[in-house]
gemmi code that builds the backbone of each chain (N, CA, C; Angstrom):
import gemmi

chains = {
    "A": [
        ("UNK", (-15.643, -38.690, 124.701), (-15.605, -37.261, 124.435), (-14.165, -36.752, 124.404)),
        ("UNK", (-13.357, -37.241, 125.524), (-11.749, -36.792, 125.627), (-11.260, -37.439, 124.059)),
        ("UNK", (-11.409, -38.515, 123.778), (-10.802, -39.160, 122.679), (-11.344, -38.628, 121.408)),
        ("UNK", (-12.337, -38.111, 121.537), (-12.858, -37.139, 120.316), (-11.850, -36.044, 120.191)),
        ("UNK", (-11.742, -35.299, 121.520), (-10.800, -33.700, 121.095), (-9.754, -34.235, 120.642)),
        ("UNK", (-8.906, -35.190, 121.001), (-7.526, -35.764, 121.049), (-7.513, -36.416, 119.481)),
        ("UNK", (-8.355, -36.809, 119.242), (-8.402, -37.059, 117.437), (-8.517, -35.875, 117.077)),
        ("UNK", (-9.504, -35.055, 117.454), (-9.482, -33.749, 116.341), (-8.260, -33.173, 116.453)),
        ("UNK", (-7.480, -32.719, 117.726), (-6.036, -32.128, 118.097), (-5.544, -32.889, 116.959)),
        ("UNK", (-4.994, -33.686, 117.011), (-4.272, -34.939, 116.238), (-4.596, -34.412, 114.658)),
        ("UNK", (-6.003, -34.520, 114.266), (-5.355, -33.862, 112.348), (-5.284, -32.624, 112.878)),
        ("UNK", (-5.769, -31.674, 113.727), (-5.497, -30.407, 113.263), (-3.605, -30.128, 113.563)),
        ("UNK", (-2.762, -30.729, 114.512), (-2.156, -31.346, 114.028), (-0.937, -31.590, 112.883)),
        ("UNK", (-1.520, -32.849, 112.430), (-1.219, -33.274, 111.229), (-1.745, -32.312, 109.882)),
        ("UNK", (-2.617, -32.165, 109.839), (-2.820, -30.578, 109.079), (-1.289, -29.597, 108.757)),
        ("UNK", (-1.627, -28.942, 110.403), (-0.222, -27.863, 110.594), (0.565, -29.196, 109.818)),
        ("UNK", (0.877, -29.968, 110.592), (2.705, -30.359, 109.852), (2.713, -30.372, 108.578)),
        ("UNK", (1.363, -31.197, 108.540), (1.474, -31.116, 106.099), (1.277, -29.552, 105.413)),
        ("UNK", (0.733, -28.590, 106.147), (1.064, -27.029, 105.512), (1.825, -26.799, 105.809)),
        ("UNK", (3.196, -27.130, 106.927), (4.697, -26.395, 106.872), (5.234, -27.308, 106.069)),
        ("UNK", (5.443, -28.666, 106.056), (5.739, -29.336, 104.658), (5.820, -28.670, 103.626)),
        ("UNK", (4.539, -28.478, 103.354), (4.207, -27.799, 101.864), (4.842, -26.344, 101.685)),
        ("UNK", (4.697, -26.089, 102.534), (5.228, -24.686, 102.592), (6.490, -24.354, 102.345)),
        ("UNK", (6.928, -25.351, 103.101), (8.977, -25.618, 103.147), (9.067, -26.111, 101.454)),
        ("UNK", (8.742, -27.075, 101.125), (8.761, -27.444, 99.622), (8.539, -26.340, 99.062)),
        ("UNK", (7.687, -25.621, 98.781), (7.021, -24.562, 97.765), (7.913, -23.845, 97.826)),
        ("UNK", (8.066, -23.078, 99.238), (9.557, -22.332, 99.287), (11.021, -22.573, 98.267)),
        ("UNK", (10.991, -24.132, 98.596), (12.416, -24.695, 98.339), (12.376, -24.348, 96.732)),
        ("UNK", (11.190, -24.626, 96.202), (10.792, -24.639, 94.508), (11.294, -23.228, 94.269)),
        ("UNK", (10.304, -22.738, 94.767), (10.368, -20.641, 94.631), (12.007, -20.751, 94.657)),
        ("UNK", (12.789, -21.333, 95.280), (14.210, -20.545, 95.742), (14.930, -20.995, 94.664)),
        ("UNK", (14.742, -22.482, 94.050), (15.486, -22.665, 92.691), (15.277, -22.342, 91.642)),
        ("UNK", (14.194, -22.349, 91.531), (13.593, -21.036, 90.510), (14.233, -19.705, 90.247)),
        ("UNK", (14.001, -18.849, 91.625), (14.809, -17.798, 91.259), (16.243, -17.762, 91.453)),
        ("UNK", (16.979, -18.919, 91.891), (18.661, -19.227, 91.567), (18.573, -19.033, 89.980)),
        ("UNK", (17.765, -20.590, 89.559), (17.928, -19.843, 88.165), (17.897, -18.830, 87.390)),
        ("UNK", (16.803, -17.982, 87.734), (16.693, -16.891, 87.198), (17.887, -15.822, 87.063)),
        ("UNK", (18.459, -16.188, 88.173), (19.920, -14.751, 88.709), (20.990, -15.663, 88.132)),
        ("UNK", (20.856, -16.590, 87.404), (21.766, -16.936, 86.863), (21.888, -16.884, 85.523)),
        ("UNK", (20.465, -16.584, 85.036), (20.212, -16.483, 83.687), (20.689, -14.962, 83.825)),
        ("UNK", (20.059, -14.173, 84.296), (19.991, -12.659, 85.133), (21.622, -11.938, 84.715)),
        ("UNK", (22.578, -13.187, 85.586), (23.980, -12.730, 85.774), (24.874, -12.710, 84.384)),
        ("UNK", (24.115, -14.060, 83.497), (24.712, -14.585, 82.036), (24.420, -13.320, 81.399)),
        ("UNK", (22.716, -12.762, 81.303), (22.530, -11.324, 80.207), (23.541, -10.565, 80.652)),
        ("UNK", (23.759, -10.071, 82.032), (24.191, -9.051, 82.188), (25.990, -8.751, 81.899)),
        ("UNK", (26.448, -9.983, 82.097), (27.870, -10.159, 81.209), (28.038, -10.416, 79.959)),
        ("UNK", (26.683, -10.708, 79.182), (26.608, -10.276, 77.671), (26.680, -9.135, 76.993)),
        ("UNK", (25.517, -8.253, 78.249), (25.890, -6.803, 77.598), (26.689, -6.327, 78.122)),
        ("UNK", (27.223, -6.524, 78.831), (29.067, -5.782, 79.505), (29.397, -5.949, 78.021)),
        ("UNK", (30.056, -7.609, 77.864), (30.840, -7.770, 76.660), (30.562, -6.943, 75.543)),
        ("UNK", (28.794, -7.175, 75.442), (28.629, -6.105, 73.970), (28.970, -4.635, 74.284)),
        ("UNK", (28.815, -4.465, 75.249), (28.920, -2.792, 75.574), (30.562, -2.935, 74.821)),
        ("UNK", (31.385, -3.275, 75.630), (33.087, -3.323, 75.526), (32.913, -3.769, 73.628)),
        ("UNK", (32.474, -4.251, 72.947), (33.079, -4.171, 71.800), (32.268, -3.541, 70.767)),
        ("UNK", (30.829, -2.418, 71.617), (31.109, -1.480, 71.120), (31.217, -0.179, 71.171)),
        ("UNK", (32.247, -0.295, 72.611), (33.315, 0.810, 72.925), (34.683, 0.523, 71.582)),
        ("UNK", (34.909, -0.801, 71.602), (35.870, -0.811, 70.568), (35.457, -0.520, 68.874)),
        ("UNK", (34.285, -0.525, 68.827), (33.858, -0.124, 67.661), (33.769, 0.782, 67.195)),
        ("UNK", (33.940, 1.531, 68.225), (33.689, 3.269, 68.016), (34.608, 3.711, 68.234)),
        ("UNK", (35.755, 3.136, 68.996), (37.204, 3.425, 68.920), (37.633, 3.343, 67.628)),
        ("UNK", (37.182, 2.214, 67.242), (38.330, 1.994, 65.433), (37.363, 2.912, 64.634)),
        ("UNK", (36.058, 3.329, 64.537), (35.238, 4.301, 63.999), (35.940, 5.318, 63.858)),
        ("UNK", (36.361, 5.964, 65.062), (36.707, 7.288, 65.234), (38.418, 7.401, 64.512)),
        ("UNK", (39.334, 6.181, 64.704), (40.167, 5.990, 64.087), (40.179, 5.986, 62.719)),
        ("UNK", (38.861, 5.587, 61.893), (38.948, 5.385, 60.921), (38.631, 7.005, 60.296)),
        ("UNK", (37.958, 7.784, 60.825), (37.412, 9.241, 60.884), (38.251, 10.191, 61.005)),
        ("UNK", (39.511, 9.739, 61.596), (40.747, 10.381, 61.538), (41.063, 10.402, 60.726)),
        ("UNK", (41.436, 8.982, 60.092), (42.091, 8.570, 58.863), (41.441, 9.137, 58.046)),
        ("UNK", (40.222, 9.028, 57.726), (39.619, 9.653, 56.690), (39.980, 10.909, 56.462)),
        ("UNK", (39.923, 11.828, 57.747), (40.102, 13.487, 57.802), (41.377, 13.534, 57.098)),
        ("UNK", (42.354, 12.989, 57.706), (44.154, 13.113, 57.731), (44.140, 12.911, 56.007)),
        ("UNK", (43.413, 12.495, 55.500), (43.723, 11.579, 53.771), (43.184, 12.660, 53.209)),
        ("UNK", (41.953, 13.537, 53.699), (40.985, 14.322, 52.971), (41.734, 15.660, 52.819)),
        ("UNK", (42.780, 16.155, 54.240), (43.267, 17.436, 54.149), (44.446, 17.240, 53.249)),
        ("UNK", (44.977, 15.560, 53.271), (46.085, 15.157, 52.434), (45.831, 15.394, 50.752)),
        ("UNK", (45.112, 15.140, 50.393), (44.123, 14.966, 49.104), (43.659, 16.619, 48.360)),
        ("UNK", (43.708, 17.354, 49.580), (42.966, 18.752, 49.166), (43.968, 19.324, 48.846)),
        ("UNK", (44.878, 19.058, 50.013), (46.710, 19.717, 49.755), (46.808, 19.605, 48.247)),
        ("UNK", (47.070, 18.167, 48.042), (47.496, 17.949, 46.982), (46.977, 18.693, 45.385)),
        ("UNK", (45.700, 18.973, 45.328), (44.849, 19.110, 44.857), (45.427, 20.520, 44.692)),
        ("UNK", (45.261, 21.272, 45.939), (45.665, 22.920, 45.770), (47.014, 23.053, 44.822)),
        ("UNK", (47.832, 21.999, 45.181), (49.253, 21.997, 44.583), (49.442, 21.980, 42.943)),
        ("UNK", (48.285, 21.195, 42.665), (48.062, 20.658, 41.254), (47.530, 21.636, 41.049)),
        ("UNK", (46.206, 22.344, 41.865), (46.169, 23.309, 40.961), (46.889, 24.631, 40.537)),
        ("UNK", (47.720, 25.044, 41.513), (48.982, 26.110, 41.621), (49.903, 25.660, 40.149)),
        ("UNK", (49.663, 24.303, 39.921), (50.485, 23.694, 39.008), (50.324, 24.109, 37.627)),
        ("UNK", (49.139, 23.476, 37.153), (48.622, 23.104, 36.099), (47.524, 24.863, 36.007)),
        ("UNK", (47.033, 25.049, 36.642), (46.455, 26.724, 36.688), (47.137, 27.778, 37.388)),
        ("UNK", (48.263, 28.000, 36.897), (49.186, 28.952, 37.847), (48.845, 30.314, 37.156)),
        ("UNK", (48.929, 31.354, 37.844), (48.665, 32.448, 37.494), (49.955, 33.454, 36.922)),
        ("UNK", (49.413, 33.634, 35.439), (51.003, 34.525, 34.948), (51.090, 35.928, 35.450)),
        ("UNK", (52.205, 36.666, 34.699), (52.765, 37.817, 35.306), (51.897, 38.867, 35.523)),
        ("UNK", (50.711, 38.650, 34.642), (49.192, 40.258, 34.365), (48.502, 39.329, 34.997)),
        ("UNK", (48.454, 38.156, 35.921), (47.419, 37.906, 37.002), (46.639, 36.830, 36.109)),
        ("UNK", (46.754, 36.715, 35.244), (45.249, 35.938, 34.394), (45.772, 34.329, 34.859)),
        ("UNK", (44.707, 33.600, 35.328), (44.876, 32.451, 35.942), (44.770, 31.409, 34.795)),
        ("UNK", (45.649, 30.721, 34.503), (46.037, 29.787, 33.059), (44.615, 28.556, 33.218)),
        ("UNK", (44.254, 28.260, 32.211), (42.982, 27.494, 31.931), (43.334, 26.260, 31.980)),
        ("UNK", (44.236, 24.884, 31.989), (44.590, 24.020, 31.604), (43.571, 23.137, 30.900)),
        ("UNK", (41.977, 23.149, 31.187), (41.418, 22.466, 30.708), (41.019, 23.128, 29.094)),
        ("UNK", (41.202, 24.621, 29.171), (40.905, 25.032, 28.111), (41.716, 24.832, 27.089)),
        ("UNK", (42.960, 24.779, 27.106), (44.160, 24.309, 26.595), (44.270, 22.833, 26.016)),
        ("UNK", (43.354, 22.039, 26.911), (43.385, 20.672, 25.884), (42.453, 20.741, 25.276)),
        ("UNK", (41.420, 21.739, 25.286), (40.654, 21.670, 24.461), (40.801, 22.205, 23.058)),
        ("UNK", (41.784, 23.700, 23.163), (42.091, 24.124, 22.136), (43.528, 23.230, 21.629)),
        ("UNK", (43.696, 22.734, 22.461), (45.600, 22.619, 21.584), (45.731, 20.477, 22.138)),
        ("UNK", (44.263, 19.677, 21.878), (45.018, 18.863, 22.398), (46.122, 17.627, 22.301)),
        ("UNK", (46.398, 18.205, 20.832), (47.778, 17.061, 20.746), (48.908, 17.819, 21.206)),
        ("UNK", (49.206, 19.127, 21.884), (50.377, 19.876, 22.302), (50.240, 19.367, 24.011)),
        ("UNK", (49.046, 18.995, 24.488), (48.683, 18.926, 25.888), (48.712, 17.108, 26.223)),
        ("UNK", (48.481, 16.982, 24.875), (48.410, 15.138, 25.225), (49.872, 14.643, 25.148)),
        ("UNK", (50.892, 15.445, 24.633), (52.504, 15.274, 24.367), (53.275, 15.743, 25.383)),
        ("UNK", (52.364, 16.874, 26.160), (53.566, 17.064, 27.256), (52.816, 16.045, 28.152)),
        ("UNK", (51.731, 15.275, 28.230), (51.121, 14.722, 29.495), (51.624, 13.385, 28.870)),
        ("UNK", (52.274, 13.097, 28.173), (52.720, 11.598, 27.359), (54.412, 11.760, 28.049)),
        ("UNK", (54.754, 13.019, 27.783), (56.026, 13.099, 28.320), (56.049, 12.745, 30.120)),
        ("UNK", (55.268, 13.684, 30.782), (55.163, 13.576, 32.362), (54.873, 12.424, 32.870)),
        ("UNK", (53.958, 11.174, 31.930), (54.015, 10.299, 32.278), (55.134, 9.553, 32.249)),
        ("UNK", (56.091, 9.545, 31.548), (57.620, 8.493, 31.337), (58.632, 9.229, 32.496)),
        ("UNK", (58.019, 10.620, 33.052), (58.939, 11.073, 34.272), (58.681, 10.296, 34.931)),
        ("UNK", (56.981, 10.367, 35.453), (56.255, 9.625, 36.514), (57.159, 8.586, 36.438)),
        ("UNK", (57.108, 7.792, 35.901), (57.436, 6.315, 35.631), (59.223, 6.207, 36.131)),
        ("UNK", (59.974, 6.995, 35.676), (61.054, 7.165, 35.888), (60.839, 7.739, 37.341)),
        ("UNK", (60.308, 8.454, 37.695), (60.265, 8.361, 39.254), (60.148, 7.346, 40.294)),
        ("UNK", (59.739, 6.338, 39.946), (59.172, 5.262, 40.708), (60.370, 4.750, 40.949)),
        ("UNK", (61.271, 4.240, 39.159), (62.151, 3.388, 38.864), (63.288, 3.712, 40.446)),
        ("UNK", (63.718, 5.675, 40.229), (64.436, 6.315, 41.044), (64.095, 5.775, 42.402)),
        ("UNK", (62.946, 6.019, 43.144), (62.467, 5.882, 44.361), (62.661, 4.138, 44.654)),
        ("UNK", (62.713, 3.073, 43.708), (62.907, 1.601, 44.085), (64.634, 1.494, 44.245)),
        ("UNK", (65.054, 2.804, 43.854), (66.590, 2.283, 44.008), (67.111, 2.127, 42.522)),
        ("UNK", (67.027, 2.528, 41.558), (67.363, 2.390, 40.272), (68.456, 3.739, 40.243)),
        ("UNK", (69.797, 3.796, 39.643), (71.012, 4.975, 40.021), (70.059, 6.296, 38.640)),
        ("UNK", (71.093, 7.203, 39.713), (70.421, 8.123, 38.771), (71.163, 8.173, 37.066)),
        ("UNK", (70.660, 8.527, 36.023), (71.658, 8.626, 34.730), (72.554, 10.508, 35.012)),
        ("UNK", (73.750, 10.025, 34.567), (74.976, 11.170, 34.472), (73.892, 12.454, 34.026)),
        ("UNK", (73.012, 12.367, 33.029), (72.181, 13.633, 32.336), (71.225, 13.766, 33.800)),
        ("UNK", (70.267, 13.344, 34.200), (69.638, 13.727, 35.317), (70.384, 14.051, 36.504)),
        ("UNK", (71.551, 13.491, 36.910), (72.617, 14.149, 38.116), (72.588, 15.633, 37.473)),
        ("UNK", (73.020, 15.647, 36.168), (73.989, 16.679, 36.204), (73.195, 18.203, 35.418)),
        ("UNK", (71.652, 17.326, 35.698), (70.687, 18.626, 35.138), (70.676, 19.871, 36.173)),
        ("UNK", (70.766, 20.851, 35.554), (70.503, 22.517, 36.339), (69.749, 22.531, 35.767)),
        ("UNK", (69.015, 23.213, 34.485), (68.188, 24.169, 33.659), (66.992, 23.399, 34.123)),
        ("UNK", (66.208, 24.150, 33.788), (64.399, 23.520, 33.985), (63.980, 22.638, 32.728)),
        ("UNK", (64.429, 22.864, 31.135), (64.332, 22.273, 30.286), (64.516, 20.856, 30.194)),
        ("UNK", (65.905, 20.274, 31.542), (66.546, 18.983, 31.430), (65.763, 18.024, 32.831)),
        ("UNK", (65.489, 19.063, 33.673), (64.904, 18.272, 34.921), (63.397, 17.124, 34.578)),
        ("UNK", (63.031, 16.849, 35.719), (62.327, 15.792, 35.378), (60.755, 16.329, 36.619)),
        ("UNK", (60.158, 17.236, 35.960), (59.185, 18.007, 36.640), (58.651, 17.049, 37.936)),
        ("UNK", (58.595, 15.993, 37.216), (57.035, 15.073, 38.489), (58.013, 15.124, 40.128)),
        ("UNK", (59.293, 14.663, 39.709), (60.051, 14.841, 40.920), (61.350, 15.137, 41.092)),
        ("UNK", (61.842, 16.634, 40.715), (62.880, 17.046, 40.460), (63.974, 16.702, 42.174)),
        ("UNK", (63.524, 16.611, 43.287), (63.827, 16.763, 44.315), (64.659, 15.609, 44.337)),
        ("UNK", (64.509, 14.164, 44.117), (64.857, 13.384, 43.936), (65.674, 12.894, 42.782)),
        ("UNK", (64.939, 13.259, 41.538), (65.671, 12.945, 40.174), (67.094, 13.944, 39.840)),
        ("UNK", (67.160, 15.133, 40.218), (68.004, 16.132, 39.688), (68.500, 17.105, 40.817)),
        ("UNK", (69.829, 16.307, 41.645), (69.872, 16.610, 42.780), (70.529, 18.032, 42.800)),
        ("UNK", (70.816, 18.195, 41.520), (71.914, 19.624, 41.616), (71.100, 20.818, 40.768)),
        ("UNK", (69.437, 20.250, 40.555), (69.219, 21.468, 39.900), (68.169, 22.826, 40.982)),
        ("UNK", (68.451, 23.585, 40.990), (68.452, 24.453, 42.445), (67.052, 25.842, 41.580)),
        ("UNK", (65.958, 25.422, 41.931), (64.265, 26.266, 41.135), (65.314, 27.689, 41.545)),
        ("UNK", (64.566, 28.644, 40.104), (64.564, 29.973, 40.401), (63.669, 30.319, 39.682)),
    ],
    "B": [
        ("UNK", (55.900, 42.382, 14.194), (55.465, 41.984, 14.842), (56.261, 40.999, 15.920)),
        ("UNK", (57.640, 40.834, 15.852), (58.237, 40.467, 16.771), (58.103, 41.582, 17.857)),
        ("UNK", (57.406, 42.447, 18.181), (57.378, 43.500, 18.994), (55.742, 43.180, 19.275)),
        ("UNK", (55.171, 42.520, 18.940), (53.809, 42.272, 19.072), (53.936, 40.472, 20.362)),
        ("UNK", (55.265, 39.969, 19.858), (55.681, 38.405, 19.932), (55.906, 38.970, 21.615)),
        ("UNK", (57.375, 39.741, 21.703), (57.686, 40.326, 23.261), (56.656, 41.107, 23.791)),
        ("UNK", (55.605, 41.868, 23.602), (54.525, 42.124, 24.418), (53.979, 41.159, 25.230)),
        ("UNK", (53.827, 40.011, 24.194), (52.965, 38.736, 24.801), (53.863, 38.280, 25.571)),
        ("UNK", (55.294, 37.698, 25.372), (56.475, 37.198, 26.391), (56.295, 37.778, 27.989)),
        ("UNK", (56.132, 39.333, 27.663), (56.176, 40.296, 28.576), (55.258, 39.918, 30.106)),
        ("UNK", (53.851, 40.234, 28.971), (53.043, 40.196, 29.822), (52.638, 38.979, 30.643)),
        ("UNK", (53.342, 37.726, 29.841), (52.646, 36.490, 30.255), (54.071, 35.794, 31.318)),
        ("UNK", (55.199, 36.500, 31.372), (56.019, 35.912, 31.854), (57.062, 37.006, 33.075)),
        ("UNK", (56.577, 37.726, 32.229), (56.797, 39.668, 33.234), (58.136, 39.993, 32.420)),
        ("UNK", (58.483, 40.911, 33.267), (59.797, 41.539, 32.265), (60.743, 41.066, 33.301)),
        ("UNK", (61.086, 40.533, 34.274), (62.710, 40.206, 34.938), (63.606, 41.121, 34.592)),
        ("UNK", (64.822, 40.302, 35.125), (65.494, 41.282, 35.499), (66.511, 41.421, 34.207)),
        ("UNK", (66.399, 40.300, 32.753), (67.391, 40.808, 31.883), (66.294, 40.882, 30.976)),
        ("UNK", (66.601, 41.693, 29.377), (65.906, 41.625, 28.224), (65.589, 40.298, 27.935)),
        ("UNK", (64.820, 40.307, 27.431), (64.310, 39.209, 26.424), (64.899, 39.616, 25.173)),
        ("UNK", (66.059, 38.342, 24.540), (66.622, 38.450, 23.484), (65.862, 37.356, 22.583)),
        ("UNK", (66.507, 37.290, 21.222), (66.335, 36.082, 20.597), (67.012, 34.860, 20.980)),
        ("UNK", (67.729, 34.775, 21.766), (68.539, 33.881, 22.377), (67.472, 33.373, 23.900)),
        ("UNK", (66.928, 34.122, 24.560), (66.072, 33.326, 25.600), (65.259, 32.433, 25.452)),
        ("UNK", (65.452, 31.485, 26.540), (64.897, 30.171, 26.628), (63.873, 30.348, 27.706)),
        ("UNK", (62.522, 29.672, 26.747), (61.192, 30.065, 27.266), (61.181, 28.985, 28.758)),
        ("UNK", (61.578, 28.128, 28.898), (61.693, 27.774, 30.242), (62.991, 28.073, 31.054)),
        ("UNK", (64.255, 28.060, 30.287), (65.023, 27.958, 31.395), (65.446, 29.690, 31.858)),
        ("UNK", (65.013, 30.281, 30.980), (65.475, 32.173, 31.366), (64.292, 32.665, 32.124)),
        ("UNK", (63.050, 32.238, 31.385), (62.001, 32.982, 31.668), (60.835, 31.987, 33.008)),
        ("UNK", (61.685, 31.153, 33.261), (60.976, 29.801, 34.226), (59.499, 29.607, 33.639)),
        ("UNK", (59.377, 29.645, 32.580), (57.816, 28.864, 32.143), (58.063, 27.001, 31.605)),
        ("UNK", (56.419, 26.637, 31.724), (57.139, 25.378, 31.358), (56.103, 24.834, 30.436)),
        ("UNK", (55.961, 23.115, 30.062), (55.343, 23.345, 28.759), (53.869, 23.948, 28.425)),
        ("UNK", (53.268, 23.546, 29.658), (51.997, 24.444, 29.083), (51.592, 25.694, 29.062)),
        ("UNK", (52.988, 26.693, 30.015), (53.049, 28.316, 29.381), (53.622, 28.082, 27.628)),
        ("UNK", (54.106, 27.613, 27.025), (54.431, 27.655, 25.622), (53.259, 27.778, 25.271)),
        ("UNK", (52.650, 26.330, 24.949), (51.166, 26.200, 24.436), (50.596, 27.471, 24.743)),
        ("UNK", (49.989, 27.879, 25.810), (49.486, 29.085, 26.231), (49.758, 29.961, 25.624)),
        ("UNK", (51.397, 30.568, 25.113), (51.820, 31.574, 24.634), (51.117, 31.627, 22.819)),
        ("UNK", (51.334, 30.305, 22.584), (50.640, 30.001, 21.174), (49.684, 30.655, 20.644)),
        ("UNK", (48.560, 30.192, 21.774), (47.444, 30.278, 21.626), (46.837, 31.735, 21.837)),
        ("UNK", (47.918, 32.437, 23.037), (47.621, 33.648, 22.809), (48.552, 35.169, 21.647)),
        ("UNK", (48.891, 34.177, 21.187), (49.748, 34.689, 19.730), (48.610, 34.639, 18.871)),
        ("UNK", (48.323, 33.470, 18.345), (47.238, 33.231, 17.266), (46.402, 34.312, 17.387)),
        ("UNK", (45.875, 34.653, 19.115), (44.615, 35.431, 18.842), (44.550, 36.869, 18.564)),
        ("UNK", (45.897, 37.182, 19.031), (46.651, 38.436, 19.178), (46.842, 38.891, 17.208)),
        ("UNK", (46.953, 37.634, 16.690), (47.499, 37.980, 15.228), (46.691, 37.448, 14.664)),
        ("UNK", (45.821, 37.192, 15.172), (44.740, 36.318, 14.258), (45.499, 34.974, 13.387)),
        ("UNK", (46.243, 34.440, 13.375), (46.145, 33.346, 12.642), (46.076, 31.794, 13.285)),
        ("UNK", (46.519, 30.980, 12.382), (46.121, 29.443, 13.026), (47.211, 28.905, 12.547)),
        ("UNK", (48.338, 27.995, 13.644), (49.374, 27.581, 14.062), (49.524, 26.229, 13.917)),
        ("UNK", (49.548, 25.008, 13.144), (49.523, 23.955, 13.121), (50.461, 23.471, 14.715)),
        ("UNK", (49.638, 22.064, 15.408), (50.183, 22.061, 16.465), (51.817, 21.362, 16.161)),
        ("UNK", (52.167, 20.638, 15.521), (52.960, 20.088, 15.282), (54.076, 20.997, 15.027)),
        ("UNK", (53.915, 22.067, 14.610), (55.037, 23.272, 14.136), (55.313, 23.704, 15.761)),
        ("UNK", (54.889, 23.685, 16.598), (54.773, 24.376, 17.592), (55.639, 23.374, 18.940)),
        ("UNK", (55.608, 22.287, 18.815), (56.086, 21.020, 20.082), (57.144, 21.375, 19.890)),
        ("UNK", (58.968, 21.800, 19.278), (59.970, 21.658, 19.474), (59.926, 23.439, 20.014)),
        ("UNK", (59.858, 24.052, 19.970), (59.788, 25.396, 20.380), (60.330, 25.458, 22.086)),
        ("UNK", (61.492, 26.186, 21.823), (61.989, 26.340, 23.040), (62.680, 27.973, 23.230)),
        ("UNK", (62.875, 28.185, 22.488), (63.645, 29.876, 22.542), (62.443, 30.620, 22.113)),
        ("UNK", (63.040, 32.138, 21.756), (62.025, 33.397, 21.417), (62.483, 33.002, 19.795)),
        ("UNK", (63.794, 33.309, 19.630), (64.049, 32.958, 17.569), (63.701, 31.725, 17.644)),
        ("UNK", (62.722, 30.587, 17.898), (62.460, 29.315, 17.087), (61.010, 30.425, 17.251)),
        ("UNK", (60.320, 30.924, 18.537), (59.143, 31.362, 18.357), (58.746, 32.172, 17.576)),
        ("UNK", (59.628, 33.172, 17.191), (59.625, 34.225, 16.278), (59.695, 33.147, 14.635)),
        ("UNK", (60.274, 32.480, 14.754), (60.469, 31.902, 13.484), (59.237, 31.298, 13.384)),
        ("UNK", (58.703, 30.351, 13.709), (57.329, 29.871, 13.704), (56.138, 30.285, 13.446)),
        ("UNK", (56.033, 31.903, 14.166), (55.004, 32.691, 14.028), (55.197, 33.133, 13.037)),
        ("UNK", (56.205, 33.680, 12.631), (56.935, 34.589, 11.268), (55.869, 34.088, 9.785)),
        ("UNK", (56.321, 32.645, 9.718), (55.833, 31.846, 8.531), (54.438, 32.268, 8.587)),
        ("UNK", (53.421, 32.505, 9.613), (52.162, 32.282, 9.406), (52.053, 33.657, 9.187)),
        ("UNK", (52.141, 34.479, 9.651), (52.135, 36.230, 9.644), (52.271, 36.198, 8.306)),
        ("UNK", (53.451, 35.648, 7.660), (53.424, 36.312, 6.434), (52.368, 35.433, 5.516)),
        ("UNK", (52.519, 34.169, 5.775), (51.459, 33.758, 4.965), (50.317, 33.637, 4.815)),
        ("UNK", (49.582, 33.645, 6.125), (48.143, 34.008, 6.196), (47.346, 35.579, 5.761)),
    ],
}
model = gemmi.Model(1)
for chain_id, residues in chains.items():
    chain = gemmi.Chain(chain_id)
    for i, (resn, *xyz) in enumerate(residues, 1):
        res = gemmi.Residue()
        res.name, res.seqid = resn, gemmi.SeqId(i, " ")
        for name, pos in zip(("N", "CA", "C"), xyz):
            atom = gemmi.Atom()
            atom.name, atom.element = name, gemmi.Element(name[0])
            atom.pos, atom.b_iso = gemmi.Position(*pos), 0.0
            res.add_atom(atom)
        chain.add_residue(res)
    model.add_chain(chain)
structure = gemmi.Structure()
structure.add_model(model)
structure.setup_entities()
């Protein structure tokens, strides 16, 4: 009868030790498991750092480029106003000059002065790469002799009135 | 109608501060430049009714080449 309890003690027992065994193992599994996981965990989460950071920089050069765009657009409109002050300037009784109407009525008088402004153009460039000025463009005053596209440069002595 | 010619000068370029002679230069007296000429042309023609070949019209730089230019058609049209 004693040797009966003392066997049963004995697996119950051996029992306990093989469920903390198991237990300790299962644990040990569970714990590398979720190592891995916080390591996979730690890899996303310095992916989207990185992506975050380039596209903080994306929206940096965005906004740079949005500048640029603006800075070119008010550059462009300027210009635009200038040309039109130019080419539609308003005479002495106010009436604002048509230029497009003008090539329409007159356009071999409009295609000859725009044949001419182009060989200024062109001569402007030459000026601006460093090409000397000619004795007739130094020594233009009158508006007749200057060189409209860029008198500032081409015709240093001729002074607008 | 050279008094018809300086109306148009007048109005399209103002009166400043000297006369307009036959001797003024449509850009360098009166600061216009080439496409106030053209302009002036065109509002000559309509002013006088006639029609200006463009080619008669490109060397035009004073009031006497303008007066001369217009002259021919006035009388001949």
């Amino acid at each position: 009868m004693f040797s009966q309890i003392k066997l049963v003690l004995f697996f119950v027992m051996l029992m306990g030790a093989g469920g903390g065994l198991w237990y300790v193992q299962h644990l040990k599994s569970e714990n590398e498991i979720l190592t891995l996981n916080n390591a996979k965990l730690e890899g996303a989460v310095q992916e989207q750092q990185a992506l975050i950071e380039q596209q903080l920089r994306d929206i940096e050069t965005q906004q740079n480029i949005n500048k640029q765009i603006s800075e070119n657009n008010a550059k462009l409109n300027k210009d635009l106003n200038l040309a039109n002050e130019k080419f539609n300037k308003v005479n002495a009784s106010g009436e604002r000059r048509d230029i497009g109407a003008l090539a329409v009525a007159k356009p071999k008088s409009i295609q000859r002065i725009e044949g001419r402004r182009e060989q200024q153009r062109v001569r402007c460039f030459e000026i601006a790469q460093g090409s000397p000025l000619t004795e007739e463009e130094f020594n233009a005053t009158k508006k007749s002799q200057i060189n409209a596209e860029c008198t500032n440069i081409a015709n240093p002595n001729y002074v607008p009135y | 109608m050279k008094e018809q010619i300086l109306e148009v000068l007048k109005a399209h370029f103002g009166s400043g501060e000297s006369p307009i002679t036959d001797d003024t230069h449509l850009m360098d007296d009166l600061g216009g430049d080439e496409f106030d000429i053209v302009d002036v042309f065109m509002q000559l023609e309509e002013k006088l009714n006639i029609s200006i070949p463009e080619e008669e019209t490109f060397d035009v730089m004073t009031v006497s080449q303008l007066i001369e230019v217009v002259g021919k058609h006035v009388q001949s049209d």
